[in-house]
C-alpha positions as CSV (number, residue, x, y, z in Angstrom):
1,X,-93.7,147.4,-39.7
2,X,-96.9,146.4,-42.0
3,X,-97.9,147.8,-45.1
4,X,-100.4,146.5,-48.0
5,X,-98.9,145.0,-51.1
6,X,-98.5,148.3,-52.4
7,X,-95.2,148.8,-50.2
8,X,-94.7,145.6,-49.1
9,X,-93.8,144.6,-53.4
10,X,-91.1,147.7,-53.0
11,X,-88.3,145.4,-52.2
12,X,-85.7,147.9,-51.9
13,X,-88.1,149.5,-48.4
14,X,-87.5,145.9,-47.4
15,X,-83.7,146.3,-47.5
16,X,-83.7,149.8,-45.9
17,X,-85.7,148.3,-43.0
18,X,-83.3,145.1,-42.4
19,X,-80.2,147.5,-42.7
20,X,-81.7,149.5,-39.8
21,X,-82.8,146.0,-37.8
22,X,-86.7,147.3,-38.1
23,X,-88.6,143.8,-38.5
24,X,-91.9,144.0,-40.8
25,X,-94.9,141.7,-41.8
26,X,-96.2,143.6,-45.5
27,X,-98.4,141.8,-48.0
28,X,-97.6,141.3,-51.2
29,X,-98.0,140.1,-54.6
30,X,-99.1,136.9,-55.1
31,X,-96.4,136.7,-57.9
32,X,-93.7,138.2,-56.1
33,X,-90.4,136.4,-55.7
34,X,-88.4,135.5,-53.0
35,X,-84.6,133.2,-52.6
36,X,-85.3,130.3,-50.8
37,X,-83.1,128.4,-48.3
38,X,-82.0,126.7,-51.7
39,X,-81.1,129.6,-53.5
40,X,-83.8,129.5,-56.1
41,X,-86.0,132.3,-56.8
42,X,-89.4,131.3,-55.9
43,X,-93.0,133.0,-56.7
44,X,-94.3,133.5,-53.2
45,X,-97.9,131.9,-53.9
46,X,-95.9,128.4,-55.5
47,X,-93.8,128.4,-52.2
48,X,-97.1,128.4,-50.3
49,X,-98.4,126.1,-52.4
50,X,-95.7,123.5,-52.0
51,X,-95.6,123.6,-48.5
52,X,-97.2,120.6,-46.4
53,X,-100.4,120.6,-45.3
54,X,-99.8,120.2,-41.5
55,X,-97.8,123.9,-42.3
56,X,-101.1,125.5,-41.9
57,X,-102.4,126.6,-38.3
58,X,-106.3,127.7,-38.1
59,X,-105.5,130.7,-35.5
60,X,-107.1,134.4,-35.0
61,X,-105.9,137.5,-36.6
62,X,-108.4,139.2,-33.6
63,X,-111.9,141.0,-33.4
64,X,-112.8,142.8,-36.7
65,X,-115.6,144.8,-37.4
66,X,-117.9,141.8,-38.5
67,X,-116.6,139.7,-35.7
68,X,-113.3,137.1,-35.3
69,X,-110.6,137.1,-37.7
70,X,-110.2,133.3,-38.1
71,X,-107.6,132.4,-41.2
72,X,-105.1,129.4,-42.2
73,X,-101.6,130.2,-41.2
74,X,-98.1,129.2,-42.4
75,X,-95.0,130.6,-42.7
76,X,-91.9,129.1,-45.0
77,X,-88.6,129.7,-44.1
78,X,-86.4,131.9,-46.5
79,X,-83.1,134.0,-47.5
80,X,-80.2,131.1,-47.0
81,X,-77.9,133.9,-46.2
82,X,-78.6,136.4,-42.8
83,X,-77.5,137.5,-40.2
84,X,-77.2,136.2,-36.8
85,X,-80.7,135.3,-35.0
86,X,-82.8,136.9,-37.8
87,X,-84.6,135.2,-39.6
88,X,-86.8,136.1,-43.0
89,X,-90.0,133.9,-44.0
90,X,-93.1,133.8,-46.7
91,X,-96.8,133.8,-44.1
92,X,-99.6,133.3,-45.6
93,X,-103.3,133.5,-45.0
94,X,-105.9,131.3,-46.4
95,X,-110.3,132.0,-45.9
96,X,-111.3,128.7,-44.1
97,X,-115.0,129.3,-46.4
98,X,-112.5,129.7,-49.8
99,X,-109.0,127.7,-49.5
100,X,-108.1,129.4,-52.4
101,X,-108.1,132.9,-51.4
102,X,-104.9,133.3,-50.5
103,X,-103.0,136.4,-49.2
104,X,-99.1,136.8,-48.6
105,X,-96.6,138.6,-46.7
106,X,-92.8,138.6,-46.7
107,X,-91.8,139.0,-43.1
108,X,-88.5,139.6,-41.4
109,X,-87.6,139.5,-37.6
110,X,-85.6,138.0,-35.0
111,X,-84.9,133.7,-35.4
112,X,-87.7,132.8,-32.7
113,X,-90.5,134.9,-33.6
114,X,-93.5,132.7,-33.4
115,X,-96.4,132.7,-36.1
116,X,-98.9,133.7,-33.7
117,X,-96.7,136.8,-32.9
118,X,-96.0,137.5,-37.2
119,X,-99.7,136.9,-37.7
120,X,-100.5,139.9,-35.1
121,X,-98.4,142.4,-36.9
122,X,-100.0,141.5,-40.4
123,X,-103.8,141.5,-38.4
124,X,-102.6,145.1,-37.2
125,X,-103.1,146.7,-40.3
126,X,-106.8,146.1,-40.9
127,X,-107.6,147.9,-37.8
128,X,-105.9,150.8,-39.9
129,X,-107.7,150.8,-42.6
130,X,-110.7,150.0,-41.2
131,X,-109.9,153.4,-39.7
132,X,-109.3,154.5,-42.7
133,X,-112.7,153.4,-44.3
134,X,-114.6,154.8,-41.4
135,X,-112.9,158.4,-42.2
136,X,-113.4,158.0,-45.5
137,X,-117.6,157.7,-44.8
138,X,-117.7,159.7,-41.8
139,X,-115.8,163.0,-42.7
140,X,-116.3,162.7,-46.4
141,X,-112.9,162.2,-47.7
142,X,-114.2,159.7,-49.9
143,X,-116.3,163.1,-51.3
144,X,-113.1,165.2,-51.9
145,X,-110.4,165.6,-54.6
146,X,-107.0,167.0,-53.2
147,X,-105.6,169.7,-55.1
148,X,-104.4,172.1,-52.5
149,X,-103.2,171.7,-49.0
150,X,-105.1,174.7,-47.7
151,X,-108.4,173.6,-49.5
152,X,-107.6,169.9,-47.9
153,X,-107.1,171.5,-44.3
154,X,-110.2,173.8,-44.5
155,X,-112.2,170.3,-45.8
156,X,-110.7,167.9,-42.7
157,X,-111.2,170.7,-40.5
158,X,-114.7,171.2,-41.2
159,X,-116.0,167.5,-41.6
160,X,-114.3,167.1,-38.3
161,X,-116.1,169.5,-36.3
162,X,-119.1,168.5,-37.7
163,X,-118.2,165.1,-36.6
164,X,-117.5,166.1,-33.4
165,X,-120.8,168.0,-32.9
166,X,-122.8,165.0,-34.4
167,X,-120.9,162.8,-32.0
168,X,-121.3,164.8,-28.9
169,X,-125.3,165.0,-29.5
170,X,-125.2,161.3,-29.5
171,X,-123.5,161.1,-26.3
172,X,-125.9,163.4,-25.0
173,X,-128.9,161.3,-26.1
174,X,-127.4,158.1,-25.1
175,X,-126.7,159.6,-21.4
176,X,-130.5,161.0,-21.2
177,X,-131.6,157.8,-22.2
């Protein structure tokens, strides 16, 4: 599971996943808190900060809209107490252009999970809202309050046929060309 800081701050969705064995990758605050190995709370942007600087892989997140994904990884190890082959751990991204945009997840999943596989769940979610911007431009839900379910329905309906028809002229043009 991956979720924006929004949910992934909501530590008690966190708990409800690990009791069902559902492994997740949200963001979160950068002032969030999380009990390290050493059972000490810990903001999650001061454990980054402390780790070493041979922590930090330059790897891919994937294609994006304006082309590779290429971030600063680490992950810290956290939660002394777990269960067996599970592990929980602090990732982080950093920009390679600003080292000091930072952004941070809280993930939880079996012991030997490698970062490249941690960093592909939290690159999943852009492609979702990416999706979700293209929607909100495209069918003009960025143009429309909610205030009833049949008014919403009649909206998406409508701004989805006309997508549809605008889409289908292009594919027409594009095969007479």
């Amino acid at each position: 599971m991956t979720a924006d800081e929004a949910y992934g701050q909501v530590k008690h969705l966190r708990v409800w996943l690990e009791q069902r064995g559902v492994g997740y990758v949200p963001a979160t605050r950068v002032n969030d808190t999380v009990i390290t190995t050493g059972w000490r709370e810990v903001r999650v942007d001061e454990l980054v900060a402390a780790s070493p600087r041979q922590a930090w892989k330059r790897l891919s997140g994937g294609r994006g809209s304006h082309g590779e994904r290429v971030y600063d990884w680490a992950r810290v190890t956290i939660h002394p107490v777990g269960e067996d082959g599970v592990g929980h751990w602090v990732l982080a991204h950093r920009s390679v252009k600003d080292p000091t945009d930072i952004a941070h997840y809280v993930c939880y999943s079996p012991v030997g999970t490698r970062l490249k596989d941690l960093l592909k769940v939290a690159a999943a979610r852009w492609a979702v809202e990416e999706s979700f911007q293209v929607a909100k431009n495209e069918c003009g839900l960025d143009h429309y309050q909610v205030r009833r379910y049949d008014a919403w329905y009649r909206h998406i309906a409508l701004a989805m046929a006309a997508l549809t028809a605008i889409r289908s002229r292009e594919l027409e043009k594009g095969a007479a060309d």
